[in-house]
Steps between C-alpha positions, in 0.01 A plus 500: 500500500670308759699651788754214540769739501316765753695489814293550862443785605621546868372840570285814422632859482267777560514882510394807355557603125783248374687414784442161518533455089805729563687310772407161347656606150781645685576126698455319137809756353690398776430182596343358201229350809222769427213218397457393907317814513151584413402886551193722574519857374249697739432732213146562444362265756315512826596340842246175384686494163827488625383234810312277204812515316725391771248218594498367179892476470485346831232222394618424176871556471580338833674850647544488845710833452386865434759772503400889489597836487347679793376445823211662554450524094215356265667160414606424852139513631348340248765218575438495867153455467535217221766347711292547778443113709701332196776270685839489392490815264702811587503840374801716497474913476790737381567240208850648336732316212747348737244344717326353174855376344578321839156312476581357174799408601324276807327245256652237742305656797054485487402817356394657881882417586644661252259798573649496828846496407430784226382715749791479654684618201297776382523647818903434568543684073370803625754780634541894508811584292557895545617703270850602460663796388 
């Protein structure tokens, strides 16, 4: 089977349960963009699972970018220490579907730009809307 049509995959997305299969099939509704992503489910797996896993995304999908769900969470330590002394990789915690829609949209940018830039995003979609009566 060949994989002429497979397009690169410019980043991982890790978290607990589905998030990251839940978010990624959320950006490919939207944006039709969801195959930059690999993902990493945390479910069922240890700290070295989740690290192996990350490394070998890393080393054999040419990702320089991991995005999670939580800070001091399973995924995000795992990622640390894989990304741990590896140049010109980033990892970005708090992952949320506008920050992942504005990296696809950055194909122009290298993949740790358009982390950078997503960040950005994610954090400037986020607001407190109270309720009205």
């Amino acid at each position: 089977m060949s994989d002429a049509g497979a397009v690169a995959k410019r980043a991982l997305v890790a978290g607990h349960a589905d998030f990251a299969v839940g978010l990624v099939s959320a950006v490919q509704q939207i944006t039709g963009r969801g195959d930059v992503f690999a993902t990493i489910s945390g479910r069922g797996l240890s700290g070295a699972d989740i690290e192996a896993a990350v490394r070998r995304a890393v080393a054999e999908q040419g990702i320089s970018v991991v995005f999670t769900d939580l800070q001091a969470g399973s995924c995000t330590m795992a990622a640390r220490k894989a990304l741990r002394g590896v140049a010109d990789h980033v990892l970005v915690v708090g992952a949320n579907l506008p920050m992942l829609i504005d990296f696809v949209f950055a194909d122009q940018l290298p993949a740790t730009e358009a982390a950078r830039h997503a960040l950005e995003r994610g954090r400037a979609a986020m607001a407190l809307i109270a309720g009205t009566k």
